[in-house]
N, C-alpha and C positions, 0 to 999 in steps of 0.2 A: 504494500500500500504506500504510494508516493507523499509526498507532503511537495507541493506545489510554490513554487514565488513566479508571481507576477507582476509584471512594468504596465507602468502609470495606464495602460489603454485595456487593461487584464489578462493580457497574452502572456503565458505559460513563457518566463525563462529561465527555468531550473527546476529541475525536479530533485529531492533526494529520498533517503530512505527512515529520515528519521528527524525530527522535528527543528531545523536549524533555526530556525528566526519565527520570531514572535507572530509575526505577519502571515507565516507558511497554514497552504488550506489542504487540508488530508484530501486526497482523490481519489476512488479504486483505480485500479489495475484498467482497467477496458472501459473507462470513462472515455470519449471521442478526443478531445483534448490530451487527453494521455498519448492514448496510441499517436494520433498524428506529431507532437512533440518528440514520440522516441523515434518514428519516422523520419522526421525531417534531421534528428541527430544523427541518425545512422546514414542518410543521404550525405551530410556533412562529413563524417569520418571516411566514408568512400571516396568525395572527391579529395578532401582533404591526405588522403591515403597514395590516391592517383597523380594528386599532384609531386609529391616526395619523391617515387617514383619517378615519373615524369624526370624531375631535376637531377635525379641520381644519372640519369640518359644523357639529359644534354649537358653536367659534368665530364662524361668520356668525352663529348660529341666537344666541346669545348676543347678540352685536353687535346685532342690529337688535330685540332684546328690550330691552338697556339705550336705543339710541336711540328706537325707544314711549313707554318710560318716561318720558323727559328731555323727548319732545314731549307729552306728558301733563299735564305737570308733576308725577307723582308725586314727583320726587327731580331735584336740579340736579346738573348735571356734576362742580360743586365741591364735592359732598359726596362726591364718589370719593376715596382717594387721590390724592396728586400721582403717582404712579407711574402710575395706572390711565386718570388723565385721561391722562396723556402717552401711554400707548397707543393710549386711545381716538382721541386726537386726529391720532397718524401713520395710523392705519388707514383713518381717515377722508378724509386729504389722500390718500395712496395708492390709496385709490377714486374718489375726487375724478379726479385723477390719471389714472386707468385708463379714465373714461368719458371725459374729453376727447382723449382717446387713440384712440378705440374706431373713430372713421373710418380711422384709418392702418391697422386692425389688420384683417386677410384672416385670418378662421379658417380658411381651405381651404393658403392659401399661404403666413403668417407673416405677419410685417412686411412693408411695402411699403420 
């Protein structure tokens, strides 16, 4: 059974499990306002999920655009930030890293 807070117009934003604020209105379980709140939460956590994702993609898709670049010679590493180079450069060892690795590594069954 939720215990409800709502903003100044009575739209449901928060629900919890137990009585936090003086203010808060008990609501069953499968009251319409319920359900659609945990709805519309869970719609949020998906795209909010997709988008993490999403960014974790075009991190590579960046990465291997700046490394083009730097083998191009359009632009040297040193002209990054000191901060940027230091990224670029643990990402790099940590791939480095990952492919010397890549015999021990069973994608069916883990590490060996």
């Amino acid at each position: 059974m939720p215990y409800a807070i709502r903003d100044s117009a009575g739209k449901i934003i928060a629900l919890y499990d137990t009585e936090t604020a003086i203010d808060a209105q008990w609501l069953t379980d499968d009251e319409p306002e319920v359900l659609a709140y945990r709805h519309s939460q869970s719609l949020s956590n998906k795209v909010l999920q997709e988008l993490e994702e999403s960014d974790l993609e075009l991190i590579r898709v960046l990465e291997d655009v700046v490394d083009l670049l730097i083998k191009k010679q359009v632009f040297a590493i040193t002209e990054l930030p000191p901060f940027a180079q230091e990224k670029l450069s643990k990402r790099q060892r940590l791939r480095s890293d990952m492919i010397s690795l890549s015999p021990l590594i069973d994608t069916d069954e883990g590490i060996f």
